[in-house]
Structure formats: structure tokens, C-alpha cells
MARVO-244944 format. One record per residue: residue in three letters; x, y, z negated of N, C-alpha, C, O in turn. Coordinates in steps of 0.02 Angstrom, whole numbers, plus 50000, padded with zeros to 5 digits. Each point is the difference from the previous one (the first is absolute). Layout:
BEGIN
{ala; {X; Y; Z}; {X; Y; Z}; {X; Y; Z}; {X; Y; Z}}
...
! end
This chain:
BEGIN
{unk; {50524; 51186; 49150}; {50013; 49957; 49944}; {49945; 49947; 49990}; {50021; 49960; 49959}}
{unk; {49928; 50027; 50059}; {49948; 49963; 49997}; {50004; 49935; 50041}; {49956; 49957; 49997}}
{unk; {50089; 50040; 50034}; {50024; 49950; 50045}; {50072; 49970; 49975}; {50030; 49956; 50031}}
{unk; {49991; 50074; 49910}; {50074; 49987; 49976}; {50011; 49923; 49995}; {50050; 49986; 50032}}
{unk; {49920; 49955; 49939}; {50006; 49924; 49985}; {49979; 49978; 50072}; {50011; 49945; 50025}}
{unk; {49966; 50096; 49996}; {49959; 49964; 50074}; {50012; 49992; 50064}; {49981; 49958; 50041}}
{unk; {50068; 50107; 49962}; {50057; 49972; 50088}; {50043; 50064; 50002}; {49995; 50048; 49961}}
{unk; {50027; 49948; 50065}; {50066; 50039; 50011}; {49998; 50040; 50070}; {49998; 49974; 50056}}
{unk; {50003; 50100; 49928}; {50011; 50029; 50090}; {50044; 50026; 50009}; {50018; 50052; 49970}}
{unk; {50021; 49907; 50089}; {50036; 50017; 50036}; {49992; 50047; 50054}; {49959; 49983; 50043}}
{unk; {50080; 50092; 49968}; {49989; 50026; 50037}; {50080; 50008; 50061}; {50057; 50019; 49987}}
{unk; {49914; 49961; 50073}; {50047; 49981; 50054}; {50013; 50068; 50072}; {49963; 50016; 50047}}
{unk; {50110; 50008; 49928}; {50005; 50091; 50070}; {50001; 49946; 50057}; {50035; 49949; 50002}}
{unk; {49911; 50078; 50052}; {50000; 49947; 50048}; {50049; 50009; 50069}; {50019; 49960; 50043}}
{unk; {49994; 50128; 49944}; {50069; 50005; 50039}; {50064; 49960; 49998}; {50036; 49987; 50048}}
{unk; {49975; 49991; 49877}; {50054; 49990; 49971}; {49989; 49905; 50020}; {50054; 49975; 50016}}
{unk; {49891; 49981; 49984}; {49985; 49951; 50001}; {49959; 49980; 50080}; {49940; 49989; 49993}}
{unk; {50086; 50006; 50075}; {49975; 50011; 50045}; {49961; 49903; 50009}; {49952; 49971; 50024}}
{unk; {50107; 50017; 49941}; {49993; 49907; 49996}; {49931; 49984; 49974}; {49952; 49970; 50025}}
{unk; {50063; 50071; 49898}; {49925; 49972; 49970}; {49937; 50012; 50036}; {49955; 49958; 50005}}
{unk; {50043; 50110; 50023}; {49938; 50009; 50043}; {49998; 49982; 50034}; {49948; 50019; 50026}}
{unk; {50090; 49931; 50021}; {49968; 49975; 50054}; {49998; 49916; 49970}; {49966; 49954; 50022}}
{unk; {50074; 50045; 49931}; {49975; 49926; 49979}; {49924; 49971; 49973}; {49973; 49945; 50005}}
{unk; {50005; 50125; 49959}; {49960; 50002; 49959}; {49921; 50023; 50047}; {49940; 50004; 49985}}
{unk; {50100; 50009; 50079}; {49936; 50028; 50056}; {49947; 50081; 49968}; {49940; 50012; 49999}}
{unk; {50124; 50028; 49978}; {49970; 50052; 49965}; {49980; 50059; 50066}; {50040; 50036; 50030}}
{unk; {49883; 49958; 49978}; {50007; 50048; 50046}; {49947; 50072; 49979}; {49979; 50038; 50043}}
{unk; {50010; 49966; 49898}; {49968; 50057; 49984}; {50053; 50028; 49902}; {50034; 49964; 49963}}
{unk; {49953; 50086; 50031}; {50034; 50045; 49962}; {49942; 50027; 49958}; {49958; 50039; 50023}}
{unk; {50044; 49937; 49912}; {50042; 49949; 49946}; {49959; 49943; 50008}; {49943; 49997; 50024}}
{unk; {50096; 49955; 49951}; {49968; 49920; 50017}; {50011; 49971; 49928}; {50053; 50017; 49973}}
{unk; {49911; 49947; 49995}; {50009; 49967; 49937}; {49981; 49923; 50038}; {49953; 49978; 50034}}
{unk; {50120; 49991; 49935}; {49980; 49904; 49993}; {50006; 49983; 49952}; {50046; 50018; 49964}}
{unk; {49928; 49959; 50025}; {49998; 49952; 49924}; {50043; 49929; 50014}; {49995; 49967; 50052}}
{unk; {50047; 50016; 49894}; {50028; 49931; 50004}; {50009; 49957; 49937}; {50006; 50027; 49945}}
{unk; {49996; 49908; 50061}; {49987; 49964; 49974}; {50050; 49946; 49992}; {49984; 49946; 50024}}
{unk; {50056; 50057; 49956}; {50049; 49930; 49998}; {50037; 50028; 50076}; {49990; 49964; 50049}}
{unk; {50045; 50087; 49959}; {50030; 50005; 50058}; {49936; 50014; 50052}; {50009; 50039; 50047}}
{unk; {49925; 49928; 49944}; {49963; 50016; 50088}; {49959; 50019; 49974}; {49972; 49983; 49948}}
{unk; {50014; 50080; 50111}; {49939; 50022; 50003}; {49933; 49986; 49984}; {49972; 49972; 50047}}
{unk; {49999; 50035; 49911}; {49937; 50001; 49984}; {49951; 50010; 50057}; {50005; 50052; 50032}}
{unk; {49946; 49903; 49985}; {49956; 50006; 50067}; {49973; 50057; 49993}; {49992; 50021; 49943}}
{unk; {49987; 50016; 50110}; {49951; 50061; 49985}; {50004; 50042; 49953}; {49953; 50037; 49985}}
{unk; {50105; 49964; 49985}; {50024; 50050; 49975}; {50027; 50076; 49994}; {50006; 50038; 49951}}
{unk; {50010; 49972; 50131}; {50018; 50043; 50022}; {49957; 50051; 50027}; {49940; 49995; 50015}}
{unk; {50092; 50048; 49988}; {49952; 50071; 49991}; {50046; 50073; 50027}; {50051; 50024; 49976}}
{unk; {49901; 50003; 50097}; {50032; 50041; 50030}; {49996; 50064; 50000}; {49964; 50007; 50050}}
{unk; {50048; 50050; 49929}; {49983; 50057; 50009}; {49967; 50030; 49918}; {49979; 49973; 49949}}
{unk; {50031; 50094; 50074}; {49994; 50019; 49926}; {49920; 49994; 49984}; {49952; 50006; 50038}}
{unk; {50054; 49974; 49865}; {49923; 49998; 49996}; {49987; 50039; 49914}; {50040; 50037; 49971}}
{unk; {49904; 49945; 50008}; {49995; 50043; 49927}; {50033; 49958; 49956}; {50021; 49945; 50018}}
{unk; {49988; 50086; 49903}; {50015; 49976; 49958}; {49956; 49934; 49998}; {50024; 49944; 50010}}
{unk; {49914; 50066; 49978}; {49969; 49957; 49988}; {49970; 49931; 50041}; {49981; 49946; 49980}}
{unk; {50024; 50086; 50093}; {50006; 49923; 50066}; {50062; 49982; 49966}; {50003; 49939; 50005}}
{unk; {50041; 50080; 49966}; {50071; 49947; 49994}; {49997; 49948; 49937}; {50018; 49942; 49992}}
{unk; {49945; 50115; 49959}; {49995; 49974; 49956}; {49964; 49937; 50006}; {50027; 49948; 49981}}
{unk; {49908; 50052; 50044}; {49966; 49960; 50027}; {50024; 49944; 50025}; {49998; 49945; 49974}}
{unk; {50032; 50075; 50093}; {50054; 49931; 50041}; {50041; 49967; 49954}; {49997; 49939; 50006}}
{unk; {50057; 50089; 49928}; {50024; 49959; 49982}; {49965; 49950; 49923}; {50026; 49955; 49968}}
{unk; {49933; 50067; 50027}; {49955; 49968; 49946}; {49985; 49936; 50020}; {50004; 49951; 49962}}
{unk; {49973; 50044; 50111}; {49930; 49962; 50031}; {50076; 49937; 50005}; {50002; 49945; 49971}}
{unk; {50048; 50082; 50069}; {50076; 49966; 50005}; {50023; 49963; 49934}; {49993; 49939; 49996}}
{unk; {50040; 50104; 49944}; {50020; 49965; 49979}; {49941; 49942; 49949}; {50017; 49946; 49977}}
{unk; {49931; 50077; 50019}; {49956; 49950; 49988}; {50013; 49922; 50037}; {50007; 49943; 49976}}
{unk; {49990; 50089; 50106}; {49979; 49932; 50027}; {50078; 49971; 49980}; {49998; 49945; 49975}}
{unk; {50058; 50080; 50032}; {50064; 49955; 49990}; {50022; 49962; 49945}; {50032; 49948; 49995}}
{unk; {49933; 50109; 49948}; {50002; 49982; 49918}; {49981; 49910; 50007}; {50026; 49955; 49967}}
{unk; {49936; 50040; 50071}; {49918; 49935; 50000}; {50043; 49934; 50026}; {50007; 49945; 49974}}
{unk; {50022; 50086; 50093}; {50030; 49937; 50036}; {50066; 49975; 49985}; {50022; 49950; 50029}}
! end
């Protein structure tokens, strides 16, 4: 809930979506992208499982920089 005004996650069965993962070049399990007006957010992405708090982290430092531009 701390992220509620701030972005929305979508979670994608990648069996079920063979398109998206290869569109999206998903090659590690779980992958978070961030998007922005439809595109991807640069350097946003993030492979493999990590702590609460590296995420927390990653998306702070993120939606900061997007908040800006």
C-alpha cells in the first residue's frame, strides 16, 4: 500500500503470455519494468529475486527520477 498513488503492479503468468516474454526480452524469473507513458522506463528493470528493501530502494531512486522529468 505505500506505493498505492504511485504505480500500479502488474503481475504477468509467463506461460500463459509467451509473446510478452519474448517481446519484453524477459530472461530471468521475476523481472520488474517499470513504465511510463506506455515505455519502459530506462534502467528500470530488475532481474531475479531480491529483499524487501533493495526493491524498496530501486523503486524510490525510480520513481523519483520520473516524478522530475
Amino acid at each position: 500500500m505505500e506505493y498505492k498513488d504511485k504505480l500500479m503492479v502488474v503481475k504477468v503468468d509467463h506461460d500463459a503470455n509467451p509473446q510478452l516474454i519474448e517481446e519484453y526480452k524477459v530472461y530471468g524469473l521475476p523481472t520488474i519494468i517499470l513504465f511510463k507513458n506506455g515505455k519502459e522506463v530506462p534502467d528500470s528493470r530488475r532481474e531475479g529475486a531480491i529483499t524487501k528493501a533493495k526493491l524498496k530502494e530501486h523503486l524510490d531512486v525510480l520513481l523519483e527520477t520520473i516524478s522530475v522529468a
